[in-house]
N, C-alpha and C positions, 0 to 999 in steps of 0.2 A: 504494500500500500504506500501511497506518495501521502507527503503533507501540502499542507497548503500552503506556500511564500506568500509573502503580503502582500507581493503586486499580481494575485488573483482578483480578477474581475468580481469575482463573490467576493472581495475583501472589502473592495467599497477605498473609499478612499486611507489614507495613514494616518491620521486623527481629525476627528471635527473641530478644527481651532475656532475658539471665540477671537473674537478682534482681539484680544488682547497676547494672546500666541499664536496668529497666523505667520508665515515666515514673509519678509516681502517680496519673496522670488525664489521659485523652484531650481534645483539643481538640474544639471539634464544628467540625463543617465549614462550610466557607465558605459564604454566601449568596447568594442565585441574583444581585445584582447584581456577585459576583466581589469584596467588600470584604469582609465577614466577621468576627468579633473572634476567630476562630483565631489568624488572621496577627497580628492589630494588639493585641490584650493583650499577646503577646510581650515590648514597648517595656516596660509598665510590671515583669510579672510578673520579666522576666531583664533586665535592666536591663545587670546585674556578671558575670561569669563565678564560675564557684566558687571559691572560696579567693582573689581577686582583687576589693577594693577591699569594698564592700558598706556596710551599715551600722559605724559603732565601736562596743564593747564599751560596756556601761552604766557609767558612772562607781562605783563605789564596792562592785562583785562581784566583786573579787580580778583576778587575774591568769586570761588565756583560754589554755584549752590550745593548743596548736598541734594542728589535723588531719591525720589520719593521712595520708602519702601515697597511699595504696590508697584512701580515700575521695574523695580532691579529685580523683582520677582517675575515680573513678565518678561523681560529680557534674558532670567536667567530660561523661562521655561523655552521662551521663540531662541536661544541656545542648544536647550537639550534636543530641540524639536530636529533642528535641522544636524544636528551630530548622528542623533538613532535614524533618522533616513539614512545619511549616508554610509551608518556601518550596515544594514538591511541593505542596500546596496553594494557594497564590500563584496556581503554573503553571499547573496545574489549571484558573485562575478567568482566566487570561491576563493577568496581571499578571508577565511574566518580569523585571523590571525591580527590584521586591518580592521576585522569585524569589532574584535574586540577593544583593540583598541582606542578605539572613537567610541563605545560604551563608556568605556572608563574616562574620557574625558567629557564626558556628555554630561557628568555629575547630575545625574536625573533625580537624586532622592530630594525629598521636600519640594517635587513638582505635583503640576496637577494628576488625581489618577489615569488620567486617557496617556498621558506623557509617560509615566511609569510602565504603565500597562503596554502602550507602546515597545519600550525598552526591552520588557520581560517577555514580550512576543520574538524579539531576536534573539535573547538570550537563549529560549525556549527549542527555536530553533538551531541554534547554534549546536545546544545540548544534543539536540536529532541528531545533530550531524556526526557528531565526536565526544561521547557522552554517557552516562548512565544513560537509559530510556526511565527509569524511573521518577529521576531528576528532571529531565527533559516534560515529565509527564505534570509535573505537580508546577513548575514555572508556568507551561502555559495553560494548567484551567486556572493558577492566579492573576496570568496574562488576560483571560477571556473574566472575569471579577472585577477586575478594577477597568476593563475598558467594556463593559456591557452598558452603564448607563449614560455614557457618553458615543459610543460609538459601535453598532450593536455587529456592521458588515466584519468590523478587526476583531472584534469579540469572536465570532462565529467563525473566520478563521483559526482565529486559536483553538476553540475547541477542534475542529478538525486534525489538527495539528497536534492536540493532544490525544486523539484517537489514532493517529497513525505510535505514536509511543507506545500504546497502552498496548496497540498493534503488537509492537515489535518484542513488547514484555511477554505478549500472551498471556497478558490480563482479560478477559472477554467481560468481565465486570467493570473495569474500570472505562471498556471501549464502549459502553452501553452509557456511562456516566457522562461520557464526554461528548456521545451524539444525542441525548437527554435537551431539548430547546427550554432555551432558557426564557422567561419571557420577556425582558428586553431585548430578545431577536428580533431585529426585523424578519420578513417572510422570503426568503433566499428567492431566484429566480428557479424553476420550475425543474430544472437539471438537478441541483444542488439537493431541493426539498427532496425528489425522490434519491436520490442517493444517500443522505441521511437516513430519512423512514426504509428504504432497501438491507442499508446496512444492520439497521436498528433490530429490526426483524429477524434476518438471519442469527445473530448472537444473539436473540432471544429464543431461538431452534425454531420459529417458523420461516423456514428456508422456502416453502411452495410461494407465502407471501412475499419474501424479502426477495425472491428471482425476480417476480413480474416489478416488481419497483425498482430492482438494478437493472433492468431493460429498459426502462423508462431513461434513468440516469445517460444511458448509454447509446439510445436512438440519436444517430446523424453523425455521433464520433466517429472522426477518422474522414469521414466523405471528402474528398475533395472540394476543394471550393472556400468548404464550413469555414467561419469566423474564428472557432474554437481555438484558445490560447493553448501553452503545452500542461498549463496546468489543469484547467477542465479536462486536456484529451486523458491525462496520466488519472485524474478521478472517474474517468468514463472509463478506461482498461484496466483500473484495477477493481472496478464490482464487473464489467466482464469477465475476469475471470475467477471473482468470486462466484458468479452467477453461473460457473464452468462454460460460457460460450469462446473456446479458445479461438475463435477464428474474428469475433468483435474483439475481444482483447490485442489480436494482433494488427487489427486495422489502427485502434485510437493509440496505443504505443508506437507503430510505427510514426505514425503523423506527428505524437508528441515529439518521437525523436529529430525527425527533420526539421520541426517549428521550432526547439531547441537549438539548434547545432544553428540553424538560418537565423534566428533573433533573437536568441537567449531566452531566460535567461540561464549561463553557465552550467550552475547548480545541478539543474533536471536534467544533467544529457546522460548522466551514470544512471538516475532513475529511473529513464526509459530505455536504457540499455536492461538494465537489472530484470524488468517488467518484462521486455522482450525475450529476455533467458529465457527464465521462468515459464512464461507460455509456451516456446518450445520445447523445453522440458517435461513438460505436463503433455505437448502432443504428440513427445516420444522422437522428437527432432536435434537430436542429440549434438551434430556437429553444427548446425545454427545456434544452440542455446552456445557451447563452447568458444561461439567467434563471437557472440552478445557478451558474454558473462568477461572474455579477454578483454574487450574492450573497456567494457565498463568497470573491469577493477584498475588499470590505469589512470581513466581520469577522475573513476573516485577518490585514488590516491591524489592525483594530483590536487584536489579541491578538497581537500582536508576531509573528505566524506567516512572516516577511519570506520562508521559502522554499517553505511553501505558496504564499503569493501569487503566487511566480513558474510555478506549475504552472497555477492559473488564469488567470496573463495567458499562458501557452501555448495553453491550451481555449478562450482569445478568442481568440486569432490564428487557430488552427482552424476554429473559426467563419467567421471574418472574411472566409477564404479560400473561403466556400463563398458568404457572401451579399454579396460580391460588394465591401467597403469596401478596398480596399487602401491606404488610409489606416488603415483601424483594425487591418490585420494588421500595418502596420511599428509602431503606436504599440504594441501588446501583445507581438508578438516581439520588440521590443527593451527594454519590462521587464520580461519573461521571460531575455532573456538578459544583462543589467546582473545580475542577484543568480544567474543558474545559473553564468556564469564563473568568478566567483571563489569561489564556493560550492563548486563541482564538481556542479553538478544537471547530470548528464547525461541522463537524461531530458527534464525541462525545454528543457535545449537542444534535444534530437534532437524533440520537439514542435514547438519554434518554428521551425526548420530547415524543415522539414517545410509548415510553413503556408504560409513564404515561398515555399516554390516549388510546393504547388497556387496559389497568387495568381498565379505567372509560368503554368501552364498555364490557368487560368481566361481569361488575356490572352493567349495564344497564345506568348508566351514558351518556345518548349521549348529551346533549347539552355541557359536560365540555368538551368530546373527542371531538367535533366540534370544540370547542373555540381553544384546544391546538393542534390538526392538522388543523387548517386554512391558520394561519400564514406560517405553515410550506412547505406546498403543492401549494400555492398562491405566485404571482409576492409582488415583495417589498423587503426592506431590510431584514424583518424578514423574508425570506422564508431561508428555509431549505438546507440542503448542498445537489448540486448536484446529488450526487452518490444514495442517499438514499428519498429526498424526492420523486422520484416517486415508492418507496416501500411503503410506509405508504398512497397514494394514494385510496388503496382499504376500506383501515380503515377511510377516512375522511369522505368519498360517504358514506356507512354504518350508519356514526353517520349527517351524514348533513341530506342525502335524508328523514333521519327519524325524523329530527327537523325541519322541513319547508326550508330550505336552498337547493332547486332544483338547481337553476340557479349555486350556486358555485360548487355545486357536476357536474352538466354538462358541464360545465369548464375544470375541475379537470379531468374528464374523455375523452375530447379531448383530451386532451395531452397527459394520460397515453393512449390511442387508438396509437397514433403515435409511444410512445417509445414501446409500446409490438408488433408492424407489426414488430420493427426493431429486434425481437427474443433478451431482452438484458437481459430476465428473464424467464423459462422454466415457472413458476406457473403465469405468467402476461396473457395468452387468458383466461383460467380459471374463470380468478379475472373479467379481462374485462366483459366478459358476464353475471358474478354474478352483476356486479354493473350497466352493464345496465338495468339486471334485475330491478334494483330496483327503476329505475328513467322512465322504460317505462308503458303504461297505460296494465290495468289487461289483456285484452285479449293477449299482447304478452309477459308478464313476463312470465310463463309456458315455452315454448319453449329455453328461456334462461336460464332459470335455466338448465334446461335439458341441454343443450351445456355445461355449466360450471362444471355441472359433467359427462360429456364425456370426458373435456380435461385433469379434475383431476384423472379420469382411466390410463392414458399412464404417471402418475408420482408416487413417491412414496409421502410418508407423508400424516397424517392423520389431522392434523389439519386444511389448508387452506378448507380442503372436508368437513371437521365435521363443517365450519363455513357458506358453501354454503348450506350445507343440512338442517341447522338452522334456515337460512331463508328461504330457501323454505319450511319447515315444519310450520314456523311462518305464511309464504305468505296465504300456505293453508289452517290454520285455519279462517284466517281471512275471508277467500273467504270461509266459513262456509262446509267445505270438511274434517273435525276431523279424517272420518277413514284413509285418504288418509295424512293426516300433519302427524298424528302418527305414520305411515311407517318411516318418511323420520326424524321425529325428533327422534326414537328411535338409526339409522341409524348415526346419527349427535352424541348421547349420546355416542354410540361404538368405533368412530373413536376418540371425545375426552377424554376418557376413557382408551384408546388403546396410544393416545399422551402424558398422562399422564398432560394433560388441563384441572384440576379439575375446574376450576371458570366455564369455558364456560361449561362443564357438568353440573353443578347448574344450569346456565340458561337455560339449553335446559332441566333439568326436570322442571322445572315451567311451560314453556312451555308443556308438558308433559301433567300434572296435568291440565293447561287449558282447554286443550283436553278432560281432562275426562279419562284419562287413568289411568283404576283401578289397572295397574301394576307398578306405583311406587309409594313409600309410602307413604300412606296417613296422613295428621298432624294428632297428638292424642294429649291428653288432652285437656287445654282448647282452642288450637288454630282449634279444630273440629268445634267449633262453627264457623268456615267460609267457605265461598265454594271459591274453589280454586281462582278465578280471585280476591275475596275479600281480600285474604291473599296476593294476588302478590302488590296489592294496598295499601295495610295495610303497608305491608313491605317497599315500596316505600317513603310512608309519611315517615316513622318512619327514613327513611334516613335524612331524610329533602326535600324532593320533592316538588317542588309545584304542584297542581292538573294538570297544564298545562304540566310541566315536565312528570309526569306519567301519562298524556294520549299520550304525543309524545314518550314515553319508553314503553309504551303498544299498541301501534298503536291504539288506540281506541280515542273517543271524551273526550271532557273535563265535558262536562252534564254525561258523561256514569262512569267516574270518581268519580265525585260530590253526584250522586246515589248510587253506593256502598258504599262510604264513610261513606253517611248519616249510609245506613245497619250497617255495621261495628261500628260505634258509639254508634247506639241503639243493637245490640247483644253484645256488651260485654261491656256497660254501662261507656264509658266515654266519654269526653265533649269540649276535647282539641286532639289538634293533639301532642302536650306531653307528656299529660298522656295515649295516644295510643301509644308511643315510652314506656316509661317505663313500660306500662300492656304487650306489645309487647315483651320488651327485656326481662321482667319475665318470662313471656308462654315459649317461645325458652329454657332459662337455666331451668327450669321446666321438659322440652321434652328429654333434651339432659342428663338432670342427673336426674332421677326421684328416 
């Protein structure tokens, strides 16, 4: 979700000055390289504060009055007035740094509240940017307090502004507080209201209601032509794709992004990057989401954005986790999760959480993807941010159903049942039917499977398909039907092949090779000396598996396990499960450079 800058047209103007603090002349706005002589005349034009130092009186014109106090109050405030514009312009241009420090010379305390309130709306956003979200979250509902009875359109920016925080907390109580109208709101223009009441809805769990109002929100963003600032288009694609429509999400982001990048301001070009990922992600568009998510962790960096950045070093780890680098998902989940801890990005975290253990199922790891998606998908403090823990739902069931953990996997798949009736993800029946597949008895998985690749037909992306086809090629072998698995697992290899999901290809040719299939390549050298299930087992130990581990990662028993082992042992003469990790990791560099 984006916040709202205070030069959103919903914001209305930057304070209602009475005569007595209007400024006498607007600064013009900053330049598109973010330096601009708004901000930087400042130095020369206010040097002094009012009635505080300034030039001396001319030598030889009497004695100077002393000014009224009611005037040096107002000159201090048409002071502060024009310093917090131009640090909100600073920001704006990503210079938070500048930002602050025209705050700090603004000396806003013992001004009027619109003036304060003013202040504590850049501050507010500053915190967005590089910040506790907690902190961030509590500035600006006292940002939207002290500028409600004076200014109701900067008011109602702040609260927005404080819902994107409460957002990023994964407070969904505190995001209800802050789209809560206050009554010295004015009545926002007709986009805005339904995007409010849309949002309101939704985190009050009527999602059927809060869709048809985030449609409202989001009718004509993106269109060519449209008026639309970048800040409505990013409020229009982010209840797109709360409202899971990923293809209006990717109209009003992209539009934000170009309206950004062409006229500023600065700030939002990482956020419509961020947004863009994201939607790609969600439609299973893995190397688009990768070249959004590159992008926009650059210039987050660059515009001091330090807790966006950590959202797209989570969208790389996601990534990561699909094609296959599990070096690139520890280096991104873990600068995703250095700035979500102490920030409180719980999103961020529950992202990076998440990557880590599709990486452990990509590698057959399911008892750690269990451990690290339990917490997250399960009631308790540790469960996962809202918006996202019923995504990673399909990947718990996957790694539970297949470690003994029935009962939490039928849990976990109640509720995602409820939220996929409520259409709040195009690939959630799909998933559904994949993971009852895998929790119901042999005679009715068959027919499930079949459903969940009927519903994966009417979407695009080739991954979620290539991971149903996987297991149903698995299901079938195990139900001793080899010619019939090798249909569906070659099928599986295409799609993540075609996704550019190297790890989960690796596993679907082992899978493969289990089968007996003389079309992928067979081990040479000394690792011939195994027949294929031996080598999946071989490879397992040498991970460190325990036997029980890799009969619950092979679906097979633990005696069945214990049996090849023993084979494996006496064919290629050694006596530890160690020294089968190092004969192991020799055969392999042996194979691979001969």
């Amino acid at each position: 979700m984006s916040s709202l800058p205070a030069d959103d047209p919903a914001a209305g103007p930057a304070v209602r000055r009475s005569p007595a603090t209007r400024r006498p002349d607007r600064q013009e706005p900053l330049d598109g390289r973010g330096g601009g002589e708004a901000v930087y005349d400042l130095r020369g034009q206010s040097g002094s504060r009012p009635g505080h130092g300034g030039p001396p009186p001319a030598i030889g014109r009497g004695p100077v009055s002393p000014q009224p106090a009611a005037q040096l109050a107002t000159e201090a405030a048409s002071f502060a007035v024009r310093l917090i514009d131009a640090a909100d312009q600073a920001r704006l241009a990503g210079l938070p740094e500048r930002a602050r420090e025209l705050l700090a010379r603004a000396g806003h305390e013992g001004t009027p509240d619109a003036v304060r309130g003013a202040a504590q709306l850049v501050i507010g956003h500053l915190a967005l940017q590089d910040g506790p979200a907690a902190d961030a979250l509590e500035v600006l509902l006292l940002a939207a307090e002290l500028l409600g009875p004076a200014d109701g359109h900067r008011a109602l920016a702040a609260r927005l502004a404080a819902m994107e925080a409460a957002w990023a907390m994964g407070d969904a109580a505190a995001c209800r507080e802050a789209l809560d109208p206050a009554p010295e709101q004015p009545e926002p223009d007709l986009r805005v209201a339904a995007f409010r009441a849309g949002m309101s809805a939704v985190l009050h769990g009527r999602l059927d209601t809060g869709r048809h109002r985030l449609r409202e929100a989001v009718a004509g963003a993106g269109v060519a032509g449209a008026p639309d600032g970048p800040e409505a288009l990013l409020r229009a694609g982010g209840a797109a794709l709360v409202a899971g429509d990923l293809p209006a999400a990717s109209r009003a982001n992209s539009r934000a992004l170009a309206v950004a990048r062409a006229r500023g301001p600065r700030i939002l070009v990482a956020q419509a990057l961020e947004r863009l990922a994201y939607g790609e992600l969600r439609a299973g568009r893995h190397a688009r989401a990768r070249a959004h998510a590159e992008d926009g962790l650059r210039t987050a960096l660059g515009a001091g954005q330090r807790n966006l950045a950590a959202h797209h070093h989570a969208i790389l780890a996601l990534v990561a986790s699909v094609e296959g680098s599990q070096e690139a998902v520890t280096e991104h989940a873990s600068a995703a999760e250095c700035v979500a801890a102490p920030h409180g990005l719980a999103q961020a975290a529950t992202l990076s959480q998440w990557a880590r253990a599709r990486a452990d199922l990509a590698r057959g790891r399911l008892p750690e993807a269990a451990a690290r998606l339990g917490p997250l998908v399960g009631a308790g403090p540790r469960r996962g941010h809202f918006a996202v823990r019923m995504l990673a739902v399909p990947c718990f069931v996957e790694a539970a159903a297949r470690t003994g953990q029935a009962d939490a996997a039928r849990s976990a798949v109640a509720e995602f049942a409820h939220w996929a009736a409520q259409g709040a993800d195009p690939q959630a029946p799909a998933q559904l039917a994949r993971c009852r597949a895998l929790l119901t008895e042999p005679d009715e998985c068959e027919p499930l499977f079949t459903a969940a690749l009927a519903h994966h037909d009417q979407l695009t992306g080739d991954f979620e398909r290539g991971r149903t086809q996987l297991l149903y090629g698995a299901w079938l072998r195990r139900q001793r039907r080899p010619g019939e698995a090798r249909g569906r697992l070659r099928d599986a290899l295409v799609s993540f092949e075609r996704g550019g999901a190297l790890g989960w290809a690796a596993q679907t040719r082992g899978e493969l090779r289990a089968t007996g299939d003389a079309g992928q390549s067979e081990p040479t050298g000394p690792l011939a000396l195994l027949t294929p299930q031996q080598l999946r087992i071989a490879r397992c130990v040498a991970e460190g598996a325990t036997n029980r581990e890799v009969a619950l990662r092979l679906s097979v028993s633990p005696r069945t396990v214990d049996h090849h082992l023993r084979n494996v042992f006496a064919a290629l003469g050694v006596r530890s499960r160690v020294e089968l990790s190092r004969w192991l990791d020799r055969a392999e560099k042996t194979t691979a450079h001969p």
